[in-house]
matplotlib code that plots the C-alpha trace (Angstrom):
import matplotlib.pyplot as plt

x = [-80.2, -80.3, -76.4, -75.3, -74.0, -75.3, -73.1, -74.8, -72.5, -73.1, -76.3, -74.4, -74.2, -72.1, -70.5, -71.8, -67.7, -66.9, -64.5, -64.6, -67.4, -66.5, -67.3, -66.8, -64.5, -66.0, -64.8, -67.5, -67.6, -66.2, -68.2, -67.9, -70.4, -70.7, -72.5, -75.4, -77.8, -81.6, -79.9, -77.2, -75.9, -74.5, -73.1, -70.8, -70.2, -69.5, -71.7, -69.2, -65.8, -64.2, -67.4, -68.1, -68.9, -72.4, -73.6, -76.6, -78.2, -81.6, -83.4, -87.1, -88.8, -86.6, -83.4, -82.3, -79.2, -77.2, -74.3, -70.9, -69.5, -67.6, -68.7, -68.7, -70.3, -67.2, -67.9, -65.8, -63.8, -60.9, -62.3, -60.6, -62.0, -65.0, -64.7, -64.2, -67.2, -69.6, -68.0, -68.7, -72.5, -73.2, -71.2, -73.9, -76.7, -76.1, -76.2, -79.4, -81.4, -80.4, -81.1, -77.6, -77.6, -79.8, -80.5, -81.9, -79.2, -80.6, -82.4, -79.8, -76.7, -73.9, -72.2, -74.8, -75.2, -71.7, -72.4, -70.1, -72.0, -73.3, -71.6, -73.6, -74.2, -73.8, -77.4, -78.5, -76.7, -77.8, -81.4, -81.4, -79.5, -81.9, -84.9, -82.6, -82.1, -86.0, -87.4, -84.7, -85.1, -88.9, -89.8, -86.3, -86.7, -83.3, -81.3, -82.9, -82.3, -78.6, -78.6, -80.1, -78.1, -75.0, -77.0, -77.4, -74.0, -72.2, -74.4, -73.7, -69.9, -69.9, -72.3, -75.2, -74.3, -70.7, -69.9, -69.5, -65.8, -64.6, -65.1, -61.8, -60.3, -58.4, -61.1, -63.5, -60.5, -60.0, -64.0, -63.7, -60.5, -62.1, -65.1, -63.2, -61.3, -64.4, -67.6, -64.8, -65.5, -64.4, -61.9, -65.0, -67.6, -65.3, -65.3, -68.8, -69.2, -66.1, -68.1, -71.5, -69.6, -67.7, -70.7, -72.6, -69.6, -69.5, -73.2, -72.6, -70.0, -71.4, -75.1, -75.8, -72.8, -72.6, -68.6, -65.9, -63.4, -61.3, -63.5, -64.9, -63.8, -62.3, -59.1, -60.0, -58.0, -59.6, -58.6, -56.9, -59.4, -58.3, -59.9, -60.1, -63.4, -62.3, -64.5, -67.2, -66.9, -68.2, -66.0, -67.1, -67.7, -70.4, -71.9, -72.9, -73.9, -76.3, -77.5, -78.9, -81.0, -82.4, -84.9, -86.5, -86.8, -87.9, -88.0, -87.0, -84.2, -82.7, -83.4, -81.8, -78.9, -78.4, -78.7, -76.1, -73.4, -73.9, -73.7, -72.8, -76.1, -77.2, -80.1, -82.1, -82.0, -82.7, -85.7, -87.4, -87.0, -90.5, -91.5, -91.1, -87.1, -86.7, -86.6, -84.8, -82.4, -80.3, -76.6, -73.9, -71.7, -68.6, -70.6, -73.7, -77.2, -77.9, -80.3, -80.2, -82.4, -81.4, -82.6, -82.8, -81.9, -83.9, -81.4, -83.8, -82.5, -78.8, -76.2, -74.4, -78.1, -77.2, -79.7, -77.5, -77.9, -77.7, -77.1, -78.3, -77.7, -77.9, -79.8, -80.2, -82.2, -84.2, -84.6, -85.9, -88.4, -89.8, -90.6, -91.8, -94.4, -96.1, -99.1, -98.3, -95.9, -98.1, -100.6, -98.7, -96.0, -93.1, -90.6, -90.0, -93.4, -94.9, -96.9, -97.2, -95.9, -98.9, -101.7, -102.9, -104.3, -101.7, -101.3, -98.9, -98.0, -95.3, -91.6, -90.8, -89.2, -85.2, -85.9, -87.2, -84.7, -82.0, -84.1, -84.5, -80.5, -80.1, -81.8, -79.9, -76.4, -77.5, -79.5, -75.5, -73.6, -72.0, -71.3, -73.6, -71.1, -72.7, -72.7, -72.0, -75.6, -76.1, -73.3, -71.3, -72.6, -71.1, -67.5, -67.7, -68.7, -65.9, -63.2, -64.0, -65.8, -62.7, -60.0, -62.1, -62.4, -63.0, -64.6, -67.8, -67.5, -67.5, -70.2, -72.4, -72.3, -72.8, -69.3, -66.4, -63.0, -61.0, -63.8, -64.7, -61.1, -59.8, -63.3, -65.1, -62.5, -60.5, -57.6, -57.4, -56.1, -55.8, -53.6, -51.1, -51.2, -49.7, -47.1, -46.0, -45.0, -43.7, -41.2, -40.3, -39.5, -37.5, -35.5, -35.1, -33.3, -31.3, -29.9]
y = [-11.2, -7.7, -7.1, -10.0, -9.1, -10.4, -10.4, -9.1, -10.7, -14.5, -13.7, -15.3, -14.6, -13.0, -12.2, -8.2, -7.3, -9.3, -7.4, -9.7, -12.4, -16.4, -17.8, -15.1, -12.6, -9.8, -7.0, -5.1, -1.6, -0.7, -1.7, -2.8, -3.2, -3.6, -4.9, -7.1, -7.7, -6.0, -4.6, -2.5, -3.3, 0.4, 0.3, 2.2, 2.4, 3.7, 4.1, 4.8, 4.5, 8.0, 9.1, 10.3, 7.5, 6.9, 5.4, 3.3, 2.6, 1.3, 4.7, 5.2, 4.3, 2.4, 2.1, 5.3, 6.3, 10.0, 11.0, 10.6, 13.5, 15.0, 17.8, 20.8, 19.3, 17.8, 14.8, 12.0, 9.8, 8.2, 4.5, 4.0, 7.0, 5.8, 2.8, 3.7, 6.3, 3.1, 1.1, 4.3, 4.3, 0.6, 0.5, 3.8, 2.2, -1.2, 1.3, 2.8, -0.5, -1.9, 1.5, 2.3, 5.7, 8.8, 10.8, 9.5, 8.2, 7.4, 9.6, 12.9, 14.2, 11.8, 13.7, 13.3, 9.6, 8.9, 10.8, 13.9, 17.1, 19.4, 22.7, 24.7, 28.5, 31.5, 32.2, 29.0, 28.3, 31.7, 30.7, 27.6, 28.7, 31.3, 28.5, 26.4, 28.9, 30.2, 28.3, 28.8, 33.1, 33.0, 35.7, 37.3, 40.3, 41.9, 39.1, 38.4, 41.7, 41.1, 38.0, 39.1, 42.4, 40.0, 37.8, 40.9, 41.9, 38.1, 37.6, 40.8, 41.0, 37.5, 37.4, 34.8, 32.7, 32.0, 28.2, 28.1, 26.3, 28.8, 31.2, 31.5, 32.7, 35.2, 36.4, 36.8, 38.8, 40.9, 42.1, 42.9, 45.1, 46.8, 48.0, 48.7, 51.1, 52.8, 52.1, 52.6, 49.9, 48.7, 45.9, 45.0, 45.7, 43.3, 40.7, 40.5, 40.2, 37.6, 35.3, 35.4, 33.8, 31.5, 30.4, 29.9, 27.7, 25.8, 25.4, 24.3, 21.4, 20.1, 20.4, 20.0, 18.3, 20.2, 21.1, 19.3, 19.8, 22.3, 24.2, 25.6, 29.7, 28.4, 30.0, 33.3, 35.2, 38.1, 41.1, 42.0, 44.5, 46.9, 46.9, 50.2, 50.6, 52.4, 55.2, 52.3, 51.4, 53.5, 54.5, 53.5, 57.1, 57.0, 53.9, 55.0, 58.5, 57.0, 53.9, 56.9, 58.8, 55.9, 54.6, 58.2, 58.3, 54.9, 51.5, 49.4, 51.3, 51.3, 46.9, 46.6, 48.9, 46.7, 43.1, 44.8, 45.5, 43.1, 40.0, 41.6, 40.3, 41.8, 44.5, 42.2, 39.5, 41.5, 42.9, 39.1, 38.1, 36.9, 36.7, 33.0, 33.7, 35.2, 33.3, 33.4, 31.2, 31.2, 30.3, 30.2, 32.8, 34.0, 32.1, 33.7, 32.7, 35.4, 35.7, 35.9, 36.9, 34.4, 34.9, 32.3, 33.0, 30.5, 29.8, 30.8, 34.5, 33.4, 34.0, 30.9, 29.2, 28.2, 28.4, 30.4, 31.7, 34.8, 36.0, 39.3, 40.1, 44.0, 47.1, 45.1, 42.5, 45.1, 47.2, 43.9, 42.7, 46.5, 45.8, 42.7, 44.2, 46.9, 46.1, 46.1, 43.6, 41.2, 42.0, 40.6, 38.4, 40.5, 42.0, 44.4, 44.9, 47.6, 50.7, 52.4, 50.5, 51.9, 50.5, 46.9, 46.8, 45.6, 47.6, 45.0, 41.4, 42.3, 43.6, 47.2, 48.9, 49.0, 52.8, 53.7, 52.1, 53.7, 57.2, 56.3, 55.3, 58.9, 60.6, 59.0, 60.6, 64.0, 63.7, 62.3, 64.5, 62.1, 62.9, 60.2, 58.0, 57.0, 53.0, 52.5, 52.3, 49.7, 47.8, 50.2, 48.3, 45.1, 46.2, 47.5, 44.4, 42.7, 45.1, 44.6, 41.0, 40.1, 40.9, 39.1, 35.7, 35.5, 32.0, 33.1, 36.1, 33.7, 31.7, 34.9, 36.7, 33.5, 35.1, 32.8, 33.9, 34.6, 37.1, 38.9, 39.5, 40.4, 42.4, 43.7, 44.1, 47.7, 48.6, 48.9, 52.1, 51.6, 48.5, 51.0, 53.2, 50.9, 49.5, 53.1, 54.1, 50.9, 50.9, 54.5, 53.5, 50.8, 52.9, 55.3, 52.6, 51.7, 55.0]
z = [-75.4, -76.2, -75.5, -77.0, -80.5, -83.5, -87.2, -89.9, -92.0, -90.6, -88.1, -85.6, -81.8, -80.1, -76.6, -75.4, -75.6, -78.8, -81.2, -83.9, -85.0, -83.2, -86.9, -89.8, -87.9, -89.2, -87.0, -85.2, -83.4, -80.5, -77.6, -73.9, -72.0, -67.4, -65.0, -64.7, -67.7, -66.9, -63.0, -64.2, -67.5, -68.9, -72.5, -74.0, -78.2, -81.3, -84.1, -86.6, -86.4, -85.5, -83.7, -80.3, -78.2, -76.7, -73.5, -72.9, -69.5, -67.7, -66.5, -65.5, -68.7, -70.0, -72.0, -72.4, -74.7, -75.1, -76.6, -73.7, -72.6, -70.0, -67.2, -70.0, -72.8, -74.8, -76.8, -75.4, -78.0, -75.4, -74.7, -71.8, -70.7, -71.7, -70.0, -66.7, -66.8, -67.6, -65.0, -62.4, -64.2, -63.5, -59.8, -59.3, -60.8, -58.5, -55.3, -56.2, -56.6, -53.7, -52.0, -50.8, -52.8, -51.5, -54.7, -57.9, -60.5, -63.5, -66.2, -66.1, -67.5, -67.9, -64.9, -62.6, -63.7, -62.4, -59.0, -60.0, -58.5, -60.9, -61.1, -58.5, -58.7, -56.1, -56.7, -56.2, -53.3, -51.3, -52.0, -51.0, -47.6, -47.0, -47.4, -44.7, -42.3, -42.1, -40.0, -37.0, -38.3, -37.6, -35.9, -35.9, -37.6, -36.7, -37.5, -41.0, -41.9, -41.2, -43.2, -46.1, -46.5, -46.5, -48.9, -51.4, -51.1, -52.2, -54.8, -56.2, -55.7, -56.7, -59.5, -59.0, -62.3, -60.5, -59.9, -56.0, -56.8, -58.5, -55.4, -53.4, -50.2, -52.1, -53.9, -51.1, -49.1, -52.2, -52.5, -49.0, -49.1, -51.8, -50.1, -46.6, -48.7, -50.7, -47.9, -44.9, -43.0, -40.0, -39.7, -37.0, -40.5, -42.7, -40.4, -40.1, -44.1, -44.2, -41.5, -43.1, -46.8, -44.9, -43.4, -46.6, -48.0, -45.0, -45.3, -49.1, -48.0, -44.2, -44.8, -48.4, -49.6, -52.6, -52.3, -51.0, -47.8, -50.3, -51.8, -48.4, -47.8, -44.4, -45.3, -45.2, -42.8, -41.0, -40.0, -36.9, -34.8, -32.6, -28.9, -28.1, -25.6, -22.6, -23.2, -22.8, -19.8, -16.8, -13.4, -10.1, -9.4, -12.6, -11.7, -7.7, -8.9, -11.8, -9.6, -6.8, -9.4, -11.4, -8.8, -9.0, -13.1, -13.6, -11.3, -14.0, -15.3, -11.7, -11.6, -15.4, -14.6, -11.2, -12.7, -15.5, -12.5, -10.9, -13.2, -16.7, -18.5, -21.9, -21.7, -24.5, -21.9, -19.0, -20.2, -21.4, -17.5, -16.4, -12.9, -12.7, -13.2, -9.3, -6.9, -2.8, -1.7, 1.6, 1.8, 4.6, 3.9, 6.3, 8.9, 8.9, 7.4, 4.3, 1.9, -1.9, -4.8, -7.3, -11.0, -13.8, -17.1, -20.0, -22.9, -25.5, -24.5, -24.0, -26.5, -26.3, -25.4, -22.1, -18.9, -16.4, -12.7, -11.0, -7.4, -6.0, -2.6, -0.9, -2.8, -6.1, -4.0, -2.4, -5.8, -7.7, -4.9, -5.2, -8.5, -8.5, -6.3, -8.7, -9.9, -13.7, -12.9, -11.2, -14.2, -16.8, -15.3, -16.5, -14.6, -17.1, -18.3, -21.2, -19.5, -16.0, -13.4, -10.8, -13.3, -12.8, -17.1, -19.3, -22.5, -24.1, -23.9, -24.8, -22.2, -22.0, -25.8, -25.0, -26.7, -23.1, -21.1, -23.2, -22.6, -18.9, -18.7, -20.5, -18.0, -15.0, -16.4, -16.8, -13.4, -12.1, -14.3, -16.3, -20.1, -22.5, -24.9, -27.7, -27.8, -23.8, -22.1, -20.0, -21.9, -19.9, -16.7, -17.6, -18.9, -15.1, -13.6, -15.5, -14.6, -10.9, -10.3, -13.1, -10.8, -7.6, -9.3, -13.1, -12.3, -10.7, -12.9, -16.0, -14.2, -13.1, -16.6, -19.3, -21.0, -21.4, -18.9, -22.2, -23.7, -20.4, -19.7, -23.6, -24.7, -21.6, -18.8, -18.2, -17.5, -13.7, -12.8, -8.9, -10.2, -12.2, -9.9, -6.8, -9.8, -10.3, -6.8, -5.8, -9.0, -8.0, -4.4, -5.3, -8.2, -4.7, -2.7, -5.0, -5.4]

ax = plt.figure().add_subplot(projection="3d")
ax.plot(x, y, z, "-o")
ax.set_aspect("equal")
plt.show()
């Protein structure tokens, strides 16, 4: 009974949407009223003609009433307007009691009544990332450093009381040409800052649903970066004379810098290789039975978290089965363990600390003679094994190194100079016979 309308002229009932009374027509306010009566009955009226208009629903205790307006506070006085919100309110409201709607309805702003998403901040967003992302970062130190230096730098240069919507491609290119041009930052540097915002957003609309399709920052363009890594990559010449002094510095230096040639692995995932990876396997190869040293790679240590296989056959056999042997080795399980190779006690759980590897790798060029570039290392061991294995058969190469065809071939692969070379002299001889 409680929508019906009631005259206080004649005390007569009423329908809920009545404008005027059935038996004294005395005109009443404006009211309208949807849904079903006690289940989802929203109302929305005037209390005086003129006024803002008010909405009543059904929330947790009760009916509840506020005044209507829209997302920024503005009274609403359009009844059509008006109308349709309530409609939107009860359709809502229906949805939740039958359990069709994930996230409470009832008892909040009129915007979030209607199932419009409240105006989310920058700050609020980056926390509640950060608070999504930890438990996958555990133990990560490295790359939750990363993340929360890019975290720092958004919400600042965005300002954490920004609404997420208001955040635009544009603007997010803009902040980043500004700081390339007063921090001098790499095209490499910017890219790195675009990605992690884009991310965020893209967080913001897939996982949380707070944003829609076009408020993402997938439109950011990035900037174009130059490969110029040659330096990086070692010559054949480098890689025999540094392979012949390794074994004489350190034994695992001279297994890293192997398993690096010879299937373009990443140090980081060289060096977490437990004694359960190796294995031998025989094949039939050019009609003769050979042998193999065949090592497993987990995923967990993968970049694109894929288990992979690799093949060693020759010295890096022989140099990996002569470490496999030392008694540190067999102590802890590790093929790359912490500590003297000769001692059978364990000083660490943990592999060897790349710092040494790098010092060992050090030591093997100025034993060779070859100059130390900052930034090659053993990274210079796989742009090698990519230059040559790459021009063999980029298939096995691709299959051998856990790097796609396209990124061995554009990022790690040099220029070939035996290649040019040939090119050269047999353009000249031709030029010669046509003269």
């Amino acid at each position: 009974m409680r929508d019906r309308r009631k005259c206080p002229e004649c005390q007569a009932w009423n329908a809920p949407d009545a404008d005027r009374c059935a038996s004294c027509r005395h005109e009443f306010l404006w009211r309208r009223a949807f849904g079903r009566e006690r289940y989802s009955r929203v109302v929305v009226y005037e209390r005086s003609r003129g006024a803002p208009l008010w909405v009543r629903w059904t929330g947790p205790n009760g009916h509840e009433r506020e005044t209507l307006t829209n997302v920024t506070g503005t009274p609403i006085l359009d009844r059509e307007l008006a109308e349709s919100i309530a409609r939107k309110m009860s359709e809502a409201q229906e949805l939740k009691l039958k359990g069709k709607a994930a996230e409470e309805i009832l008892g909040r702003t009129t915007a979030e009544v209607l199932g419009l998403k409240r105006r989310r901040r920058v700050g609020e967003l980056y926390a509640r990332f950060e608070r999504d992302k930890a438990p996958k970062r555990k133990g990560k130190a490295k790359l939750q450093s990363t993340e929360s230096r890019f975290s720092r730098f958004w919400i600042g240069a965005l300002g954490a009381s920004t609404s997420v919507t208001d955040v635009k491609p544009a603007r997010v290119e803009r902040i980043v040409a500004k700081e390339m041009e007063l921090r001098g930052w790499s095209p490499k540097t910017a890219n790195h800052y675009l990605g992690a915002v884009v991310q965020v957003w893209r967080h913001a609309q897939v996982k949380l649903r707070w944003i829609r399709s076009e408020d993402t920052l997938e439109g950011v363009e990035y900037f174009e970066v130059p490969v110029e890594n040659a330096h990086l990559s070692y010559t054949n010449e480098e890689v025999d004379a540094i392979l012949a002094q390794l074994p004489a510095i350190d034994l695992r230096a001279a297994v890293a810098a192997e398993i690096s040639l010879f299937a373009g692995r990443r140090i980081g995932a060289i060096t977490a290789l437990l004694m359960t990876a190796y294995r031998i396997e025989t094949h039939l190869y050019d009609g003769r039975r050979v042998d193999f040293g065949v090592i497993t790679f987990p995923a967990k240590t993968d970049k694109a978290k894929r288990q992979g296989e690799v093949y060693l056959v020759g010295e890096a056999k022989h140099l990996i089965e002569q470490l496999l042997e030392k008694p540190l080795v067999q102590a802890t399980g590790r093929i790359f363990p912490r500590g003297e190779l000769e001692s059978d006690t364990p000083t660490s759980d943990g592999p060897i600390v790349p710092r040494f590897m790098r010092e060992w790798l050090s030591q093997g060029e100025a034993a060779a003679g070859v100059a130390t570039v900052p930034g090659r290392k053993y990274h210079g061991f796989k742009r090698r094994f990519w230059t040559d294995a790459g021009a063999i058969n980029v298939a096995g190469a691709s299959a051998q190194s856990g790097t796609t065809a396209e990124t061995g071939q554009r990022i790690y692969a040099q220029a070939r100079t035996n290649e040019k070379v040939e090119l050269a002299v047999l353009m000249d001889e031709r030029r010669r016979r046509r003269a």
